[in-house]
Phi, psi and omega in degrees: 000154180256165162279187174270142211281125158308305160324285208297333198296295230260040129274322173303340196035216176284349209265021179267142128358273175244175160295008197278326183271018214257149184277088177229007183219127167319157179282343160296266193345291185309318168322285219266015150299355166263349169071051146221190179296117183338281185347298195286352203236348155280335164294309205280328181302295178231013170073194189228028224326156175196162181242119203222093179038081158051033180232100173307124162228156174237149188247129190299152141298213228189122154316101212058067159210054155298107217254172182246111183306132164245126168025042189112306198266118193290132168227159196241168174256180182267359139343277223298350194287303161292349172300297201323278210316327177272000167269341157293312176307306199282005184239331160293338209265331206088031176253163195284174156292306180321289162325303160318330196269292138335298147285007157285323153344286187304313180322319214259300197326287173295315192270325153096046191234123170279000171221111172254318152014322207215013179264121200291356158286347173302339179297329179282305180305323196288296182327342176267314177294312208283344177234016176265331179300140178296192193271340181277008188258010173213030146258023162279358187280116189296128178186143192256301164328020184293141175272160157270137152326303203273016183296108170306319163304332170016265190313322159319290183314297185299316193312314201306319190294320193290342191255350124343292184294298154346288194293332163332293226271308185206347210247359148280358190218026134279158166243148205254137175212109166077030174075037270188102163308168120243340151188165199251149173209088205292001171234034178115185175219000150301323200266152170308330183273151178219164166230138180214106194303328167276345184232124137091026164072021154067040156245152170314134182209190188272138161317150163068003186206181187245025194249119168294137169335316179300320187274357181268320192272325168344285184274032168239002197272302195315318182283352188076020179075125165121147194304351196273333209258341173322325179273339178291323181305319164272352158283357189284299228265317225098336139273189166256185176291010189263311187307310180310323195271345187268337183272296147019321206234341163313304227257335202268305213285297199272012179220015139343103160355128163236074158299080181256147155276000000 
């Protein structure tokens, strides 16, 4: 993971809202905080060209999740850092990029927000675009908890599915301030790990303290690794082994490649 780019901070200037909005994470990076492939996660970004019977076309992004070229190199805010994830989540449940792409319209629409996605009104807002869809672009969606069309309730029930997927895809494991993500705890709010848009340049670290994951498994890499060298490493830093052991498995396991399209 990189740190965070100086260049982007001082291109954000003053005019961002919170830190959720500052261009601090590279477009690599975010890929692989979203556990899928740069390619797919640069599509979702910044769309795509394709060739269609000898005809150039182009295919849209994913709505606010448009990235700001810095010296070449494309970076997301941590919005859109978190869009990428509910548009994975929400592409695993089995709704299309269209759909998706639709209900993110609609979202932007009503709230009048360019990145409504990672926004905590979206359970409302998404939820409304979601049902706005016609019914076969949402019986694709894995849910046992799926309604039958004669269901009188119909509309409860999909909302229900849909805020379901959600909370799936990210939004049980934010914490929210002013509707507002402020930090993310991509393994849970059991696990030790966090992203906080205000500590470390919003890279993964140990909650509550300033030491990033990179530097825990570094110096346990530096030691030869392994459960013996885990209490020095955490008196070095200041944590416990547990802490030790949550970066550990963050940093070999869980951002581990996910070649998805």
């Amino acid at each position: 993971m990189s740190e965070i780019s100086q260049t982007a901070l001082r291109s954000a200037g003053g005019s961002t809202k919170s830190p959720a909005d500052l261009y601090i994470y590279r477009l690599t990076d975010a890929a692989r905080l979203t556990q899928y492939c740069t390619p797919t996660v640069r599509r979702w970004a910044v769309g795509t060209r394709y060739l269609y019977r000898g005809e150039i076309r182009y295919g849209n992004g994913m709505i606010g999740c448009a990235p700001r070229w810095i010296g070449g190199t494309p970076y997301v805010t941590f919005l859109q850092l978190l869009s990428f994830r509910v548009v994975r989540g929400l592409r695993g449940a089995g709704l299309t990029l269209k759909a998706i792409r639709r209900i993110a319209l609609l979202a932007a629409a009503v709230s009048g927000e360019p990145t409504p996605l990672a926004l905590e009104r979206f359970r409302i807002d998404g939820a409304h675009g979601f049902l706005a869809l016609d019914h076969p672009a949402r019986a694709g969606v894995q849910s046992e908890a799926t309604p039958f069309a004669s269901d009188p309730r119909e509309a409860d029930g999909w909302k229900a599915v849909f805020l379901d997927m959600l909370d799936e895809a990210l939004f049980r494991d934010v914490d929210w301030l002013a509707g507002l993500p402020a930090r993310w705890w991509p393994m849970g709010h059991d696990r030790s790990v966090a992203l906080d848009p205000s500590v470390m340049g919003g890279m993964p670290h140990i909650a509550g303290t300033r030491v990033l994951t990179t530097a825990v498994t570094a110096d346990l890499r530096h030691l030869c690794g392994g459960e013996a060298a885990m209490p020095t490493v955490a008196a070095a830093h200041g944590i416990s082994v547990r802490q030790v052991r949550d970066a550990v498995y963050f940093e070999n396991e869980w951002l581990a490649p996910r070649y998805k399209r």
